[in-house]
Each structure stands twice: as C-alpha cells, then as structure tokens.
PDB file of the backbone (N, CA, C, O) and the ligand in Angstrom, with CONECT records:
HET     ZN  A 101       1
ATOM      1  N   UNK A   1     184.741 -39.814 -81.423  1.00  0.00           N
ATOM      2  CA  UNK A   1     183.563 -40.292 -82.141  1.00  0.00           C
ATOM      3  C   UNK A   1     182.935 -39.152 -82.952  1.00  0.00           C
ATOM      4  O   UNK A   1     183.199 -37.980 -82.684  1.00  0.00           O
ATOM      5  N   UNK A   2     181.990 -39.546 -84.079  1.00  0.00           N
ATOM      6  CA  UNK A   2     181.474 -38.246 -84.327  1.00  0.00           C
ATOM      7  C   UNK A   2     181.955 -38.620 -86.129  1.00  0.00           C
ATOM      8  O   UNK A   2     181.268 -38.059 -86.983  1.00  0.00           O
ATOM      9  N   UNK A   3     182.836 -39.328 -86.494  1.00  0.00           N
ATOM     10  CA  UNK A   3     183.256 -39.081 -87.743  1.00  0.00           C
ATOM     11  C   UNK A   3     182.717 -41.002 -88.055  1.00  0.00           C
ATOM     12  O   UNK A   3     182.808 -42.175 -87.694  1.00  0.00           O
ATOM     13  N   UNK A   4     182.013 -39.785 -89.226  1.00  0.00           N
ATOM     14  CA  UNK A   4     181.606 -41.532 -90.371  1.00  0.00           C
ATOM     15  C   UNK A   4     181.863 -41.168 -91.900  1.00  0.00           C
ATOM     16  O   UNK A   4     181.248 -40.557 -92.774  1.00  0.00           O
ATOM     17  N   UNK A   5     183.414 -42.034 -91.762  1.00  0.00           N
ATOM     18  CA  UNK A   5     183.417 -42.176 -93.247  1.00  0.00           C
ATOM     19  C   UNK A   5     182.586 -43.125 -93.899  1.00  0.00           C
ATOM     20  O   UNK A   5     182.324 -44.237 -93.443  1.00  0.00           O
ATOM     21  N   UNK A   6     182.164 -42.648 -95.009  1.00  0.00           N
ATOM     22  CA  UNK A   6     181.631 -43.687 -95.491  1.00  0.00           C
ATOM     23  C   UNK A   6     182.252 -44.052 -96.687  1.00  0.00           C
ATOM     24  O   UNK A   6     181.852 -45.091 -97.213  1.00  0.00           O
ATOM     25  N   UNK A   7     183.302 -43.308 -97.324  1.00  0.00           N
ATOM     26  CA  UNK A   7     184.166 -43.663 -98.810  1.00  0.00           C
ATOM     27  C   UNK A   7     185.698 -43.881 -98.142  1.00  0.00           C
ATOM     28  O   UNK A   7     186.537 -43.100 -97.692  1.00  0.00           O
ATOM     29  N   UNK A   8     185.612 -45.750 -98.355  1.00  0.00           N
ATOM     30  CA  UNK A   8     187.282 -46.147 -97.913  1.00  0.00           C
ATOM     31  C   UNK A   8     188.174 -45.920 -99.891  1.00  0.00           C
ATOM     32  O   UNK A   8     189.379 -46.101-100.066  1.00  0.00           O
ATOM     33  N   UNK A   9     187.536 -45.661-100.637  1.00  0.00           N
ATOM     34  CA  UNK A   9     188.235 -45.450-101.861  1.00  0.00           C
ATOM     35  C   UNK A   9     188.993 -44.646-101.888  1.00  0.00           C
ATOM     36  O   UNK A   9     188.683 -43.477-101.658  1.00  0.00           O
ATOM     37  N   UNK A  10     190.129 -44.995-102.156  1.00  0.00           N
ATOM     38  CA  UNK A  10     191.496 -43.944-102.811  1.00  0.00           C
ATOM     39  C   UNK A  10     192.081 -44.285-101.442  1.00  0.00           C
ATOM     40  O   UNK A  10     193.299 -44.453-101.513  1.00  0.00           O
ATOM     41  N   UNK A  11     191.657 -44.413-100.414  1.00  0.00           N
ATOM     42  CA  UNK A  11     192.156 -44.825 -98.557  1.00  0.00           C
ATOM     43  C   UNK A  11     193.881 -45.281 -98.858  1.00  0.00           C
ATOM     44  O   UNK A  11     194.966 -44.894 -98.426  1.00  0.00           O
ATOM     45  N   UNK A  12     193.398 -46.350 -99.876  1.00  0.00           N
ATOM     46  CA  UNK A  12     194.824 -47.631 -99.541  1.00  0.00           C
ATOM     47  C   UNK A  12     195.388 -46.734-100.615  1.00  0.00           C
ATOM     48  O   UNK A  12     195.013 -45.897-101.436  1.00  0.00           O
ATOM     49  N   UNK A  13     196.591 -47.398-100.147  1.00  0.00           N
ATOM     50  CA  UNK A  13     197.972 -47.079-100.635  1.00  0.00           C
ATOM     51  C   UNK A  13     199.324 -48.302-101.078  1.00  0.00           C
ATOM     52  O   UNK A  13     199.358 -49.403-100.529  1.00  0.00           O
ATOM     53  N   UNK A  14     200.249 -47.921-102.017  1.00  0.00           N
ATOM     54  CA  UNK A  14     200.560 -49.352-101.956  1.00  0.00           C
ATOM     55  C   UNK A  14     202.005 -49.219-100.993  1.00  0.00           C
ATOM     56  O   UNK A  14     202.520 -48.150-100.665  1.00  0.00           O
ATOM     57  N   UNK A  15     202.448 -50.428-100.680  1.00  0.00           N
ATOM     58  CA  UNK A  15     203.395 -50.826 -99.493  1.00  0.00           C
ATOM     59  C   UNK A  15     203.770 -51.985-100.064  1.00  0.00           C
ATOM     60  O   UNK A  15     203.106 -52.834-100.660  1.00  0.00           O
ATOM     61  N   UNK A  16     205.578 -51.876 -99.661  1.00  0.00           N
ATOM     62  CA  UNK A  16     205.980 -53.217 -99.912  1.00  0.00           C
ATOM     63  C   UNK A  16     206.715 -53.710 -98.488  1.00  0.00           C
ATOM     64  O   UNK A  16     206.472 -53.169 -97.409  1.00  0.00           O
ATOM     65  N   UNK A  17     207.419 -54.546 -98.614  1.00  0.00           N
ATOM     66  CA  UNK A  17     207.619 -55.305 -97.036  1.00  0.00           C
ATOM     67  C   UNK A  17     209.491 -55.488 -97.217  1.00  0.00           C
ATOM     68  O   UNK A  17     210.092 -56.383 -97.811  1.00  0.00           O
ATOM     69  N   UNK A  18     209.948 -54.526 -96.617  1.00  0.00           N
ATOM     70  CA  UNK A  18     211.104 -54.580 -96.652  1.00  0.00           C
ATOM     71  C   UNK A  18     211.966 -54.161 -98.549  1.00  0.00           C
ATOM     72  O   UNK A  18     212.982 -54.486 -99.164  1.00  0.00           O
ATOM     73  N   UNK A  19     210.981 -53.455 -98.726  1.00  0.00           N
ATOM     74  CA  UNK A  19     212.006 -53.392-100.035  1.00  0.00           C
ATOM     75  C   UNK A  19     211.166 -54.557-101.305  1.00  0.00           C
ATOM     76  O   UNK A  19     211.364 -54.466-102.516  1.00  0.00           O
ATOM     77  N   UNK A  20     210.308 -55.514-100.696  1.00  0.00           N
ATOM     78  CA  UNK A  20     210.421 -56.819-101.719  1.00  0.00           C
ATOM     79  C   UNK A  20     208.629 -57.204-101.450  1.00  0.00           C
ATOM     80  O   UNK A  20     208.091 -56.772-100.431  1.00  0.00           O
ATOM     81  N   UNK A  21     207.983 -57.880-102.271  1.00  0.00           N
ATOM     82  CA  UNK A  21     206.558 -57.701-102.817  1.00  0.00           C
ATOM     83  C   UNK A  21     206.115 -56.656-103.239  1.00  0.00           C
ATOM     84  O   UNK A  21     206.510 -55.815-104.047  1.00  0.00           O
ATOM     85  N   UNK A  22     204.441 -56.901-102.034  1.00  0.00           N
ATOM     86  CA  UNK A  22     203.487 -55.894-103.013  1.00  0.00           C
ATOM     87  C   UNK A  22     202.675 -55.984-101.836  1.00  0.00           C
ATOM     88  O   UNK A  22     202.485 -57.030-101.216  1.00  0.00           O
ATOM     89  N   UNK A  23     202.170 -54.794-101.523  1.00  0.00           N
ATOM     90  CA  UNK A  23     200.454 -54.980-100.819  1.00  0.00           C
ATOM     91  C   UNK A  23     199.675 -53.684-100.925  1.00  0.00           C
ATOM     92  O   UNK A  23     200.366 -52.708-101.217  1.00  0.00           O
ATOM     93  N   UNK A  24     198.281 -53.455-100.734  1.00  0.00           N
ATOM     94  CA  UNK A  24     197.705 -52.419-100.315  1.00  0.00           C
ATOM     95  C   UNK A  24     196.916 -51.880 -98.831  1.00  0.00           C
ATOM     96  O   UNK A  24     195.896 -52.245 -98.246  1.00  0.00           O
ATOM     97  N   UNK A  25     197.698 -51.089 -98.634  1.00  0.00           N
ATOM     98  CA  UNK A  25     197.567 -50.960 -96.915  1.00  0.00           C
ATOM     99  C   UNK A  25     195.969 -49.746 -96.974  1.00  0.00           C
ATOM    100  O   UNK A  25     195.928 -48.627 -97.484  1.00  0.00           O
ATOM    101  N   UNK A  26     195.357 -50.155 -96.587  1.00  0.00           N
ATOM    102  CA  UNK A  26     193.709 -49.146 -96.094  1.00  0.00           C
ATOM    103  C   UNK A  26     193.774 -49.305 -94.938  1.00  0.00           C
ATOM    104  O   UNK A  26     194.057 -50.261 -94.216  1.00  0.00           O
ATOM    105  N   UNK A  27     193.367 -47.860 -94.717  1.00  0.00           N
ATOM    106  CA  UNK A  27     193.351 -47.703 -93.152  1.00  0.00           C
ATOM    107  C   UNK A  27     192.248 -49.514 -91.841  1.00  0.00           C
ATOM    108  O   UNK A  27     191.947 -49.343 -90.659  1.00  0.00           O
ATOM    109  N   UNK A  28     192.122 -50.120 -92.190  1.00  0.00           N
ATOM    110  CA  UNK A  28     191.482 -51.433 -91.886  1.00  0.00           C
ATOM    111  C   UNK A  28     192.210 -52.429 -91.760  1.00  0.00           C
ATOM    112  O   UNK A  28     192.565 -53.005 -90.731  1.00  0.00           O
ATOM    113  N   UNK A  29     192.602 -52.793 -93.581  1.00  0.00           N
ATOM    114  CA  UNK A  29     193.247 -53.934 -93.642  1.00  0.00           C
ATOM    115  C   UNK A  29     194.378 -53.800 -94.287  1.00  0.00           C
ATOM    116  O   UNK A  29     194.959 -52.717 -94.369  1.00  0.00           O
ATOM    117  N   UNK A  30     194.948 -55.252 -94.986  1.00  0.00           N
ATOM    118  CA  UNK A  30     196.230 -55.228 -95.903  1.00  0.00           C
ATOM    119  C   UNK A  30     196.021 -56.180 -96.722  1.00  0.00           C
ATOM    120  O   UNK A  30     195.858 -57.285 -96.206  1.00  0.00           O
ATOM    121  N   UNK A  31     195.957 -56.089 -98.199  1.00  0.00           N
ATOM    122  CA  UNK A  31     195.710 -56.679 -99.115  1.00  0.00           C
ATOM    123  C   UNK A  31     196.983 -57.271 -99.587  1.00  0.00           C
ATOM    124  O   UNK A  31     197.681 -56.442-100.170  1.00  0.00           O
ATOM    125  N   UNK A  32     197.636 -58.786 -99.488  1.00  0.00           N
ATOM    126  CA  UNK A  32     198.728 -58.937-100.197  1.00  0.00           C
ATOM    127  C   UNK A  32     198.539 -59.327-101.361  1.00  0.00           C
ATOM    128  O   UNK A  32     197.743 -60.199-101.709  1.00  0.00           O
ATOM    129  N   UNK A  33     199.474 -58.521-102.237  1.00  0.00           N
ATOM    130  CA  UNK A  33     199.158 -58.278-103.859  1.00  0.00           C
ATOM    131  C   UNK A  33     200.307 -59.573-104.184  1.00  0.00           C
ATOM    132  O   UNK A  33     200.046 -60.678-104.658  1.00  0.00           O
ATOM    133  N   UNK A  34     201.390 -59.137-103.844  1.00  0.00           N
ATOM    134  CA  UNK A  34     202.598 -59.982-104.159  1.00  0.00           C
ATOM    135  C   UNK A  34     203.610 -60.713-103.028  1.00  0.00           C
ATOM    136  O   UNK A  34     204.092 -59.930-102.209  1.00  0.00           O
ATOM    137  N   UNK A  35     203.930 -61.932-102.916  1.00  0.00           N
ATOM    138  CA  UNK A  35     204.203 -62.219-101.380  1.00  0.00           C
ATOM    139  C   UNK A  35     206.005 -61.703-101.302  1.00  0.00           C
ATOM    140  O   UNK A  35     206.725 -61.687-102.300  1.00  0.00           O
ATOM    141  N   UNK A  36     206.421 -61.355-100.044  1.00  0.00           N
ATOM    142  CA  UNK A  36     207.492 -60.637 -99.923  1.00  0.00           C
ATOM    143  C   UNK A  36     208.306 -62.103-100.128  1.00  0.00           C
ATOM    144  O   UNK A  36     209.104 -62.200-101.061  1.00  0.00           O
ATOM    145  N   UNK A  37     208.094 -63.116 -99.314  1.00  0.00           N
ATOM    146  CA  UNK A  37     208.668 -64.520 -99.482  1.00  0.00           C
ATOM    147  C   UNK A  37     208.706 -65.347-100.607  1.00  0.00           C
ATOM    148  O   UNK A  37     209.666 -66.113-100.685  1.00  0.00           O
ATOM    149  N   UNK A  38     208.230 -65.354-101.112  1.00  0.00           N
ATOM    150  CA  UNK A  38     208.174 -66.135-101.817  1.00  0.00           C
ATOM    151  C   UNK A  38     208.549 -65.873-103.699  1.00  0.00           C
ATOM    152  O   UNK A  38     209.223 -66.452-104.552  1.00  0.00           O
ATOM    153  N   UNK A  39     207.453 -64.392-103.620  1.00  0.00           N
ATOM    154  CA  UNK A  39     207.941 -63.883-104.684  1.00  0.00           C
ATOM    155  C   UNK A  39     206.662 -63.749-105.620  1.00  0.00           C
ATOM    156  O   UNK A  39     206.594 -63.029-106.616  1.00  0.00           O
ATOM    157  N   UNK A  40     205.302 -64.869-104.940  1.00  0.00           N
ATOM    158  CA  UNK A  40     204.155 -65.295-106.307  1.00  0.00           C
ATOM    159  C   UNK A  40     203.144 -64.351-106.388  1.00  0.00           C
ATOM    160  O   UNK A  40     202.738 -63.938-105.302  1.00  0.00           O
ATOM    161  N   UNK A  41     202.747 -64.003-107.160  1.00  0.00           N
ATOM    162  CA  UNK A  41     201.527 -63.501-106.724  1.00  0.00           C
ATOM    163  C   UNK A  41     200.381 -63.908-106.204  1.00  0.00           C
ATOM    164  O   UNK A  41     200.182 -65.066-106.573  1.00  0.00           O
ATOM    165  N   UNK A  42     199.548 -63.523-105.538  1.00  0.00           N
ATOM    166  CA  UNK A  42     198.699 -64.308-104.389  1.00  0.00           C
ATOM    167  C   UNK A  42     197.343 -64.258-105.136  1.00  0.00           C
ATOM    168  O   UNK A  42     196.978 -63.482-106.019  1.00  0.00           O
ATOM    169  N   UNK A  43     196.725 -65.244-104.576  1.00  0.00           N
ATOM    170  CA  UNK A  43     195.017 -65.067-105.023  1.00  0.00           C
ATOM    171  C   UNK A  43     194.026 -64.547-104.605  1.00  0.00           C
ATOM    172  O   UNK A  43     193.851 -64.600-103.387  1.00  0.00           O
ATOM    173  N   UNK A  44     193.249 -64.016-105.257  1.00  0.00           N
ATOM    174  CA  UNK A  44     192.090 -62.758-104.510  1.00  0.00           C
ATOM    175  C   UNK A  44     191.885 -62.764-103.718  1.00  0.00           C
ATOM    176  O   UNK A  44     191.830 -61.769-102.994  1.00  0.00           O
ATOM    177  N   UNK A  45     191.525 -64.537-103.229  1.00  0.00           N
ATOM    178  CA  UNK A  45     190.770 -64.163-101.905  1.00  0.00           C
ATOM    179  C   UNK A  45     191.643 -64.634-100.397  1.00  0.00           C
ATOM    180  O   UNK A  45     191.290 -64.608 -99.218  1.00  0.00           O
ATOM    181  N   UNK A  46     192.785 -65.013-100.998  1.00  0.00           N
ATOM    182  CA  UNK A  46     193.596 -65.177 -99.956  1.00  0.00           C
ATOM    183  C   UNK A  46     194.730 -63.479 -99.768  1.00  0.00           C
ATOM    184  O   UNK A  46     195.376 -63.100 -98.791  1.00  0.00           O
ATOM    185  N   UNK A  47     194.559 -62.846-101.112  1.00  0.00           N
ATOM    186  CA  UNK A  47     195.175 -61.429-100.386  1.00  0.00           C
ATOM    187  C   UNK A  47     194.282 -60.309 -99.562  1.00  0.00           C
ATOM    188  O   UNK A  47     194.786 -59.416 -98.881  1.00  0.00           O
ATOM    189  N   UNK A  48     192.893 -60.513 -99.743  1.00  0.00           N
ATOM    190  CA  UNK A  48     192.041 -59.925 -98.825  1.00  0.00           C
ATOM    191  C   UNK A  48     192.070 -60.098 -97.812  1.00  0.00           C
ATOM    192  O   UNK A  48     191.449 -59.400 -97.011  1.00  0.00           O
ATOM    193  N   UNK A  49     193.141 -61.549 -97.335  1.00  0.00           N
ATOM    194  CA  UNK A  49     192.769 -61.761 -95.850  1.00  0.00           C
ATOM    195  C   UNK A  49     194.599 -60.986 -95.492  1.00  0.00           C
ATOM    196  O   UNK A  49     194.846 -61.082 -94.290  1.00  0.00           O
ATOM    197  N   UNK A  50     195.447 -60.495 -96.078  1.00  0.00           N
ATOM    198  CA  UNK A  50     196.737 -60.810 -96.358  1.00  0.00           C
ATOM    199  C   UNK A  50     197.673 -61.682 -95.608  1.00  0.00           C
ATOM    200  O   UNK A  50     198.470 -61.704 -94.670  1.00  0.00           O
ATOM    201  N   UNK A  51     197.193 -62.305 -96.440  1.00  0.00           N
ATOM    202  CA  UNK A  51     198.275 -63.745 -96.058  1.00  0.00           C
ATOM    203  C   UNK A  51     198.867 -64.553 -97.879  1.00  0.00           C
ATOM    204  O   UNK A  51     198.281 -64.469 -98.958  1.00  0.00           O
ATOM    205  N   UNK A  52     199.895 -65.108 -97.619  1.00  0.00           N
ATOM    206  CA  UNK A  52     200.222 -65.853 -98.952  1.00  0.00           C
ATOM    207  C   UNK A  52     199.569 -67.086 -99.122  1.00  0.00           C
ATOM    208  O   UNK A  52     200.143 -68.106 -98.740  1.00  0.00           O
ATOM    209  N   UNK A  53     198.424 -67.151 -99.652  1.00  0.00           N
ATOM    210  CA  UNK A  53     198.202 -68.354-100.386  1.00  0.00           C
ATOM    211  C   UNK A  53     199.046 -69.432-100.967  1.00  0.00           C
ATOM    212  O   UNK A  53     198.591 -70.539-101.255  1.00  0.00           O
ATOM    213  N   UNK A  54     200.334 -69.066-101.138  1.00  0.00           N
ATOM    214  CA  UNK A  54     201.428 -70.368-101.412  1.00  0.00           C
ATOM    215  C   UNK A  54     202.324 -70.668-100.224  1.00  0.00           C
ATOM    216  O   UNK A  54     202.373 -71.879-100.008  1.00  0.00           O
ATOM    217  N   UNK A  55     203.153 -69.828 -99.266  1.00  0.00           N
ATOM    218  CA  UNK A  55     203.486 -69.932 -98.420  1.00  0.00           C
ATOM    219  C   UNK A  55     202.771 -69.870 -97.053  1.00  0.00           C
ATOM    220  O   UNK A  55     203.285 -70.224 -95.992  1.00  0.00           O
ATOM    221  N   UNK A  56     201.763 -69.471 -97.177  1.00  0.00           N
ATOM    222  CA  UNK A  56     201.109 -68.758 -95.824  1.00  0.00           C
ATOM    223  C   UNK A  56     201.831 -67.919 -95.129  1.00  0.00           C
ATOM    224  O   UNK A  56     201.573 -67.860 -93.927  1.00  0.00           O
ATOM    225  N   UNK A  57     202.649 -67.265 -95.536  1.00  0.00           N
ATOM    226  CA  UNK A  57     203.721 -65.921 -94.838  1.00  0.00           C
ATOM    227  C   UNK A  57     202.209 -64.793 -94.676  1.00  0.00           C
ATOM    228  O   UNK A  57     201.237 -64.720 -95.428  1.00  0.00           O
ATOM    229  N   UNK A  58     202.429 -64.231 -93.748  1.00  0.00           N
ATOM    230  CA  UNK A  58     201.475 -63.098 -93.426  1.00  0.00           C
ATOM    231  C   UNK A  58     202.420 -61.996 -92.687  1.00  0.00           C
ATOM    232  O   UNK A  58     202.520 -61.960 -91.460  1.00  0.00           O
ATOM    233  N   UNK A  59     203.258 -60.899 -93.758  1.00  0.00           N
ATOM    234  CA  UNK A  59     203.996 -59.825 -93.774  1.00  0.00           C
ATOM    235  C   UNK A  59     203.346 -58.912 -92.210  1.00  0.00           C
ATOM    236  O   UNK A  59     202.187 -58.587 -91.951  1.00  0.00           O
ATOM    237  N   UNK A  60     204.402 -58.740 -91.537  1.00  0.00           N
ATOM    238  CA  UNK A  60     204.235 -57.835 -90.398  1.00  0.00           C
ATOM    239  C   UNK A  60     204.072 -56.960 -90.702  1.00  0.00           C
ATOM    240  O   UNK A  60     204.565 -56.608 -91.773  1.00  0.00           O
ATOM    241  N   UNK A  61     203.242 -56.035 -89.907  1.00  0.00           N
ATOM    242  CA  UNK A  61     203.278 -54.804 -90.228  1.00  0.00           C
ATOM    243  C   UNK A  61     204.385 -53.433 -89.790  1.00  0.00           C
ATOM    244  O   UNK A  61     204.275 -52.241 -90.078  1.00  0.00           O
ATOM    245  N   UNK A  62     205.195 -53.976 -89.186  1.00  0.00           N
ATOM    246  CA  UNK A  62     206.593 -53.233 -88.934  1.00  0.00           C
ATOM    247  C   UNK A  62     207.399 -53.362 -90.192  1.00  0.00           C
ATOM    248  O   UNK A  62     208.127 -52.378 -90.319  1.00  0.00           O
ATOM    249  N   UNK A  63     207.512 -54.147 -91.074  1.00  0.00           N
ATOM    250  CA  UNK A  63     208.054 -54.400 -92.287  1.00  0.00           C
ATOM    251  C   UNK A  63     207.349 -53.660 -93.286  1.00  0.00           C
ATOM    252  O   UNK A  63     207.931 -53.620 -94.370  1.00  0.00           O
ATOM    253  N   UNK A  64     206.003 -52.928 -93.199  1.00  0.00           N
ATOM    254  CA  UNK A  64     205.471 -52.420 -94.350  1.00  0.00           C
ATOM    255  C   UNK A  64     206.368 -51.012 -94.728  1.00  0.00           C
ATOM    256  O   UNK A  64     206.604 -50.164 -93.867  1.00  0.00           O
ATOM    257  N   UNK A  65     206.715 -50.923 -95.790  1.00  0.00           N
ATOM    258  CA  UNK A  65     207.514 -49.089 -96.391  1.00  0.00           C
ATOM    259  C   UNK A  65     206.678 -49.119 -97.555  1.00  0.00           C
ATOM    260  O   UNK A  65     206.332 -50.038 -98.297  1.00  0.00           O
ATOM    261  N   UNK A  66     206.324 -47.320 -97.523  1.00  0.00           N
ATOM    262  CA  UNK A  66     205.967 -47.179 -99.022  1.00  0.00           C
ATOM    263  C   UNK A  66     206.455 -47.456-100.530  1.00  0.00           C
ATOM    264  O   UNK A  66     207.620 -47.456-100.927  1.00  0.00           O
ATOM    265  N   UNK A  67     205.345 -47.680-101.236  1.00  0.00           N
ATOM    266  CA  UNK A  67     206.147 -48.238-102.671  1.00  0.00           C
ATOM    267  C   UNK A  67     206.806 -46.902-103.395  1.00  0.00           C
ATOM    268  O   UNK A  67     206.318 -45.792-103.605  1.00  0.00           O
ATOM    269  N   UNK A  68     207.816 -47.331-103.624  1.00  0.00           N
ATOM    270  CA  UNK A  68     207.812 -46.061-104.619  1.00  0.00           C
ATOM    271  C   UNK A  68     209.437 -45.506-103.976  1.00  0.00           C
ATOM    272  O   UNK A  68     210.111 -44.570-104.408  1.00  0.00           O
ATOM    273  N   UNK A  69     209.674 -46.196-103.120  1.00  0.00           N
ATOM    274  CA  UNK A  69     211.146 -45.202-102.663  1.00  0.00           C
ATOM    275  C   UNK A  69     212.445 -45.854-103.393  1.00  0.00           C
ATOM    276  O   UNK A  69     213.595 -45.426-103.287  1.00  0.00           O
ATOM    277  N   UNK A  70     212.150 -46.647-103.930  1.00  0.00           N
ATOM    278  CA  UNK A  70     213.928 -47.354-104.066  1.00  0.00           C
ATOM    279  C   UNK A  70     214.682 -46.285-104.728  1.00  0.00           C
ATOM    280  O   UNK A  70     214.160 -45.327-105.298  1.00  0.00           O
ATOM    281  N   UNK A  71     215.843 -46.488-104.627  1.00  0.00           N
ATOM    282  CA  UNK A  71     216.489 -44.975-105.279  1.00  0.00           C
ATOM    283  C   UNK A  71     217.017 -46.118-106.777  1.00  0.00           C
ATOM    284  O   UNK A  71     217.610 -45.636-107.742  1.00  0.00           O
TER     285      UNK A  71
HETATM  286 ZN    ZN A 101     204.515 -66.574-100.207  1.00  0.00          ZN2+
END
C-alpha cells in the first residue's frame, strides 16, 4: 500500500489475441478494439467492457501477445 497513481494514461498498451484482432490492455481493464473472432470492429461501449458486441466472444487473457511482433 502506499502508492496512488493517479495518471492511468500512456498505462495501456496494445495486444492482440493470438496473433488476430485488436485490444488495449491497462493495467485494470481490456478494451476490445477489434474482435479476434469474428474479425469486426466493436463498439465503444461494448469494447470498454471487452467483450464483442457482434459475437459476444470475450478474448482470454492467456491469449493476449503484444502488438507489434509478427515477423
Ligand atoms: Zn466478435
């Protein structure tokens, strides 16, 4: 105890789920940007909760890898 952040900005990072979507992982939550299933992009207020608004897939978090690695 003892630590209060008070700036979660710059926190998240982006993550995709096996290679395939989109999300932003903050130390809290997971924002799905793009659904790994499906393929759509999701709606504001259903990626704040991260879940897919078209499928309702809600990406595990053992499946999250950083964006940015594909060779
Ligand atoms: Zn979906």
């Amino acid at each position: 105890m003892g630590q209060n952040r008070t700036s979660t900005e710059g926190a998240s990072r982006k993550v995709t789920f096996l290679g395939r979507g989109l999300g932003l992982r903050s130390p809290t939550k997971l924002t799905l940007l793009v659904c790994p299933l499906c393929s759509q992009r999701n709606g504001d207020r259903m990626a704040e909760k991260g879940v897919c608004e078209w499928c309702a897939y809600e990406p595990a978090e053992r499946d999250e890898e950083p964006f940015g690695t594909e060779r």
